[in-house]
N, C-alpha and C positions, 0 to 999 in steps of 0.2 A: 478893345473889347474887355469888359471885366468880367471875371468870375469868380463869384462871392460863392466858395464854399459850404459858407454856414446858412444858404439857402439851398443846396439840393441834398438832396433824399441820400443818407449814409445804409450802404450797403454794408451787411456783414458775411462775411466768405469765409465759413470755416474749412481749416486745413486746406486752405490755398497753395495747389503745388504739392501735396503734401505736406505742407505744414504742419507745425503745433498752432492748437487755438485757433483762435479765428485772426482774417484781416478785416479790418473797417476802414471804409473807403469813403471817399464824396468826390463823385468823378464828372468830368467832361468831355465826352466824347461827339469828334466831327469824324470829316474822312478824311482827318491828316493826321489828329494826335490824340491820344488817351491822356488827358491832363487830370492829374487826381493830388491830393491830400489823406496820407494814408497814416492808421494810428497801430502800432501792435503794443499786447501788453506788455507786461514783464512777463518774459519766456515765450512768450508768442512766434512766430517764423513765417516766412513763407518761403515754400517750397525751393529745392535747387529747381530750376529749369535754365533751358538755351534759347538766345535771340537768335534763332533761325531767319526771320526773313527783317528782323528791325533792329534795335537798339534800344538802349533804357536808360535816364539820367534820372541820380535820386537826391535830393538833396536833404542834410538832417534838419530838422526845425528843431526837435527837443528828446532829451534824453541820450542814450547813448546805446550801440550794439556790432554785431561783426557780423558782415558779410562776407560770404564761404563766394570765393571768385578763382574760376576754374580750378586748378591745385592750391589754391594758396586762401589765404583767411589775410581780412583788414579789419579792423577798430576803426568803426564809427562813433561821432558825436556831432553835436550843436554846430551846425556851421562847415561842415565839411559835406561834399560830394562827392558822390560815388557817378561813375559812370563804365556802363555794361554795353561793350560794342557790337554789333551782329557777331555771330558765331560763338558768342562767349556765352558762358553757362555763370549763375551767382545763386546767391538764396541772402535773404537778409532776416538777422535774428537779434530780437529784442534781448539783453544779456544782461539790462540794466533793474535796478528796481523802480523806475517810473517810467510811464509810458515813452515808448520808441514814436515821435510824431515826424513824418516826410512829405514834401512837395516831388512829386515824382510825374517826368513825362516819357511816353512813348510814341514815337511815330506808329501810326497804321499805315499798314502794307497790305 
């Protein structure tokens, strides 16, 4: 199955989570997994929150920023993954000056 991004409808979420800004999203949802391509600006965020009943895998496509993961903070960029196990808490923030772009999946529960 493919899923061409650059055909469905890009949603914008401001202060997602609490966030700064807004997130822009182009997603895919069944009743297994939220599969999306996510873009935040420079300074943009989305919100801390906990994977309570799932998990989260993000992957960077472009640009660079730090995700706030439970106590601790990581440096994101191009080519590295992030992954957020149930019960953990994250928030991910664009820190760079060009757009923060990610392939991020979550299972539905």
């Amino acid at each position: 199955m493919i899923i061409d991004f650059d055909k469905t409808e890009e949603k914008v979420l401001p202060q997602f989570n609490g966030g700064e800004k807004e997130f822009n999203t182009r997603m895919f949802l069944d009743d297994l997994n939220k599969i999306q391509r996510g873009r935040l600006a420079p300074g943009a965020s989305i919100g801390m929150h906990t994977h309570v009943t799932n998990s989260e895998i993000i992957y960077i496509l472009e640009g660079e920023g730090t995700v706030l993961y439970d106590e601790g903070e990581e440096s994101v960029e191009a080519g590295l993954c992030h992954y957020c196990p149930k019960g953990h808490a994250h928030s991910l923030i664009n820190t760079g000056e060009k757009e923060l772009v990610f392939f991020a999946v979550v299972p539905v529960q």
